[in-house]
N, C-alpha and C positions, 0 to 999 in steps of 0.2 A: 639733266644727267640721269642716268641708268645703273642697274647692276651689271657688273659684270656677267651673270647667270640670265642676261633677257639678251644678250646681244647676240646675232646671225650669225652661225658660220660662214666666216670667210670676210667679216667687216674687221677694220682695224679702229681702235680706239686708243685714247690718250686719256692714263689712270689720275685722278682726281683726287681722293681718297681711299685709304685701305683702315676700315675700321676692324671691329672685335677689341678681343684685351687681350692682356697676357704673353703668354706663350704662343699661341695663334696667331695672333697679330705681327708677333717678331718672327716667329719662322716663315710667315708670308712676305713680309718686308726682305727677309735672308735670299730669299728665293726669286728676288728681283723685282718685286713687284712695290716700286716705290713710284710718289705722286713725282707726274711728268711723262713715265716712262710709256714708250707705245707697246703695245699689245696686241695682237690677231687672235682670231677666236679661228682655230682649225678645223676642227669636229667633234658631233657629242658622241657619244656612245653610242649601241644600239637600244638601250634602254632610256638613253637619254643623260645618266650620271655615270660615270664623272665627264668631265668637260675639258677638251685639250686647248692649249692655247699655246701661240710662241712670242714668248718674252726673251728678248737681248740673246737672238741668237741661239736658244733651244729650246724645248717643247718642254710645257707644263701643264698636269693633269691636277684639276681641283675638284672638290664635290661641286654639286649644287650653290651647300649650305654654306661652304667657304667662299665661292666666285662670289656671290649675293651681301658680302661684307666688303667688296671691291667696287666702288662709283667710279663710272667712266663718262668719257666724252665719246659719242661716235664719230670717226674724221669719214673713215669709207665704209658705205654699206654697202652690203653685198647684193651684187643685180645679177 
C-alpha cells in the first residue's frame, strides 16, 4: 500500500485507511473518503499541490500533506 499523495494521475485506487486525528480526520472521512471506497487521482496542480481526485461521483482537491494521511491500494495504473 501507498499514500494517497505518490499515486499517478489518472490511476484509480481502493482507500485502505484514512489516518490523522481529530477534526482532520473527521472532515476527511465527511468528504467521502472512507475505507473501501474507490478513488481516481485526476491532476496535480501546476505547482504540484493541491491534488484533485474524484470520489463518489465529484471532484476533491486535498494538500500534499492531507492525501499523505490516505493509504490506498492501486487497482489501475495509469499507462
Amino acid at each position: 500500500m501507498i499514500s494517497l499523495d505518490n499515486v499517478t494521475p489518472g490511476s484509480t485506487c481502493i482507500i485502505r485507511s484514512v489516518g490523522g486525528g481529530g477534526a482532520l480526520r473527521t472532515r476527511m472521512m465527511d468528504m467521502g473518503l472512507l475505507k473501501g471506497t474507490e478513488i481516481k487521482v485526476v491532476r496535480l496542480a501546476p505547482l504540484g499541490d493541491p491534488i484533485e481526485f474524484e470520489v463518489k461521483g465529484y471532484n476533491l482537491s486535498l494538500r500534499k500533506k492531507e492525501a499523505r494521511l490516505v493509504e490506498v491500494e492501486v487497482l489501475a495504473d495509469a499507462t
